[in-house]
C-alpha positions as CSV (number, residue, x, y, z in Angstrom):
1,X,-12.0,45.4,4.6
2,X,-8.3,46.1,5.4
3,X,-8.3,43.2,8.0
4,X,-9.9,41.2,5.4
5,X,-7.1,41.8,3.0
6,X,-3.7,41.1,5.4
7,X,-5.4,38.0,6.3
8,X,-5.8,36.9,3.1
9,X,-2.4,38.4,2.4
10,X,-1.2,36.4,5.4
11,X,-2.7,33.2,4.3
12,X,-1.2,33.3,0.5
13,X,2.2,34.3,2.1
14,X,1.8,30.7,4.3
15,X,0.7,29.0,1.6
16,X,3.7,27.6,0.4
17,X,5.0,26.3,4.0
18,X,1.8,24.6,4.2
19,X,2.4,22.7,0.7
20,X,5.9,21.8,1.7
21,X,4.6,20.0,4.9
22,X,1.9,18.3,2.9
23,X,4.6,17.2,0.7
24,X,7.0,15.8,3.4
25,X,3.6,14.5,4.8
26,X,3.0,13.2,1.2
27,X,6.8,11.1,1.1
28,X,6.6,9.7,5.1
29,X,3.1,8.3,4.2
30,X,4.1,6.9,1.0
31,X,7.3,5.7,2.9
32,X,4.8,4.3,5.6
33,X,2.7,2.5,3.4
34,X,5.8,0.8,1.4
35,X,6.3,-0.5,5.0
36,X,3.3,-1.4,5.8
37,X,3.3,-3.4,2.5
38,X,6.5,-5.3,3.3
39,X,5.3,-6.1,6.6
40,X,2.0,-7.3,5.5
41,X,3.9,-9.6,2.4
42,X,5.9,-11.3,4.9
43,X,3.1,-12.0,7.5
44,X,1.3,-13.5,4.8
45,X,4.2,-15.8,3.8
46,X,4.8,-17.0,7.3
47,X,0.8,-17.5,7.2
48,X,1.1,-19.2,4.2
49,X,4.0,-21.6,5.2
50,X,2.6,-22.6,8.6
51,X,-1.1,-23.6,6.1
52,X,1.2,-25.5,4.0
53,X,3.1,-27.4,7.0
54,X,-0.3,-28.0,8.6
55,X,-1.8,-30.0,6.0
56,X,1.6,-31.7,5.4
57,X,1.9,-33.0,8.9
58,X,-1.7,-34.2,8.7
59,X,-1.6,-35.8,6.0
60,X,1.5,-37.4,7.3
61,X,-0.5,-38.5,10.1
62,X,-3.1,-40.3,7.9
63,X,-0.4,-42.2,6.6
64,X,-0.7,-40.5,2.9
65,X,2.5,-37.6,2.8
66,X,3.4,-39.6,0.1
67,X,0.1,-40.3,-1.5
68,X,-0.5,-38.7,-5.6
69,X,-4.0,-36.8,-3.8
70,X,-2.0,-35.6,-0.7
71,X,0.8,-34.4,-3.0
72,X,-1.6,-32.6,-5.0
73,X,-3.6,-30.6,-2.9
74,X,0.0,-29.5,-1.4
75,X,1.0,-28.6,-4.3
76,X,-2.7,-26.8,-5.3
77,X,-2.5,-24.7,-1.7
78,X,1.3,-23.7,-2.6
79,X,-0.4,-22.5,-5.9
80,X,-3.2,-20.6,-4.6
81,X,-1.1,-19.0,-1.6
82,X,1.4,-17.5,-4.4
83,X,-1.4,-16.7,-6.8
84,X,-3.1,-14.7,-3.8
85,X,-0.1,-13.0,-3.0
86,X,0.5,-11.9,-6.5
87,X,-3.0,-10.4,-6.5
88,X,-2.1,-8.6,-3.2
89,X,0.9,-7.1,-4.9
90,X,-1.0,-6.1,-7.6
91,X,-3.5,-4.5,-5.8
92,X,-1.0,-2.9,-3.1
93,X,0.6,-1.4,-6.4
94,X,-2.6,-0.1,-7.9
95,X,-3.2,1.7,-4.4
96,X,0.3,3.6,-4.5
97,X,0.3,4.3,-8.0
98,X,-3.5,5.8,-7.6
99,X,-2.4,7.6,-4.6
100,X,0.7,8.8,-6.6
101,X,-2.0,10.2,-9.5
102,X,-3.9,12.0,-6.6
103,X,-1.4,13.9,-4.8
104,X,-0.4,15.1,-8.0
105,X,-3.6,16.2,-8.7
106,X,-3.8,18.4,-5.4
107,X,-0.4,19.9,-5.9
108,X,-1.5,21.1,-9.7
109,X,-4.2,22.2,-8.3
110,X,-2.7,24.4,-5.8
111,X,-0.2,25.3,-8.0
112,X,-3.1,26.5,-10.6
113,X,-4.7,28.2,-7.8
114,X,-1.6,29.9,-6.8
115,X,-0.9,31.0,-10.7
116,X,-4.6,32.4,-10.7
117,X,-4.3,34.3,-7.6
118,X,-0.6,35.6,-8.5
């Protein structure tokens, strides 16, 4: 019984140093993931652009880069490249802020607990 009690005295006395390293783990992920997020926005956009100069060279070697139904469909895969990014964004945003909500939701909750066991 007394070893059972200055463990658990031990382990609420290290409690807080392990919720400041989750914490700074917390920030460097969320740091990490902004990133990762850039990176991934600008890959796409190189993607994108190299798409977009593909089908403009062909259709330059049919003989139509000038055509109304060449200009179009340019135009329409410029359109759905920015509309899929925007949904990426949106999504990427929806992640972080979710994320954001949860690690809230763990440090309440070991705040609570620490209140209760206080």
């Amino acid at each position: 019984m007394k070893k059972t009690i200055i463990a658990l005295s031990a382990l609420l006395l290290a409690s807080p140093v392990f919720a400041a390293t989750t914490h700074a783990t917390d920030d460097t992920v969320a740091a990490a993931d902004q990133n990762a997020d850039t990176a991934k926005e600008k890959l796409h956009q190189a993607q994108n652009q190299g798409e977009e100069l593909k089908l403009k060279s062909k259709h330059a070697a049919e003989g139509k880069s000038n055509n109304l139904s060449s200009k179009a469909s340019e135009g329409t895969q410029k359109t759905w490249h920015k509309t899929k990014q925007g949904t990426e964004k949106g999504w990427d945003a929806t992640k972080e802020g979710t994320q954001k909500g949860w690690n809230k939701t763990k440090e309440g909750t070991t705040e609570l607990k620490k209140k209760v066991t206080d």
